[in-house]
C-alpha angles and dihedrals in degrees: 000000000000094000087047097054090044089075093050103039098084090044089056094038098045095046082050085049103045086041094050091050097053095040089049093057096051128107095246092056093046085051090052089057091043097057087053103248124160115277092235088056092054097044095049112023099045103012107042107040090053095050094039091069098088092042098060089057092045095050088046087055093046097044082053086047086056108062084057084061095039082075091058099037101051089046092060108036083035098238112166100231146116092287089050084052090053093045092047092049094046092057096044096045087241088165086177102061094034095067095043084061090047094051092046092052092043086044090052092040093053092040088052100050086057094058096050090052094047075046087054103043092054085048093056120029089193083069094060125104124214 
């Protein structure tokens, strides 16, 4: 997991990072302070849920990004799992099960993206339809 998340990591990081800047500079943000408020209150209840948006959508992409490189990645490090399936049935022209695998990723991908737009959505209430 760890090798996986290593190629997402700096995406995730770097989208948190770029949000948080702009969102900090903002007059909202300036009024908070002003008021007085905590500084954790500031940074998570109005920052940092307004930052996090683009990165939900982003981790959801690259989650979905992963199980492709599970394949790789439990071939090579010989981990039985669902990428090692797929690899193995790759190799031994098992069409079957291949496309079992590929609807169960697709199945997960698609599932996922949902939830980060519902996530989303409660997030941001300017997202939602009525």
């Amino acid at each position: 997991m760890i090798v996986l998340g290593y190629y997402a990591m700096p995406a995730i990081m770097r989208l948190t990072r770029a949000g948080m800047m702009e969102v900090l500079s903002a007059d909202y943000i300036r009024t908070a302070r002003a008021k007085g408020l905590k500084w954790r209150v500031i940074m998570f209840k109005h920052a940092l849920r307004n930052a996090i948006i683009p990165v939900v959508s982003l981790a959801a992409v690259q989650l979905g990004f992963m199980f492709g490189g599970s394949v790789i990645v439990e071939t090579v490090f010989a981990l039985h799992g669902a990428g090692f399936l797929a690899w193995e049935s790759i190799s031994r022209n098992d069409l079957p099960t291949m496309q079992a695998l590929i609807l169960i990723f697709s199945m997960f991908y698609i599932g996922l993206t949902f939830l980060a737009d519902i996530l989303n959505a409660w997030l941001d209430p300017r997202l939602r339809s009525n």
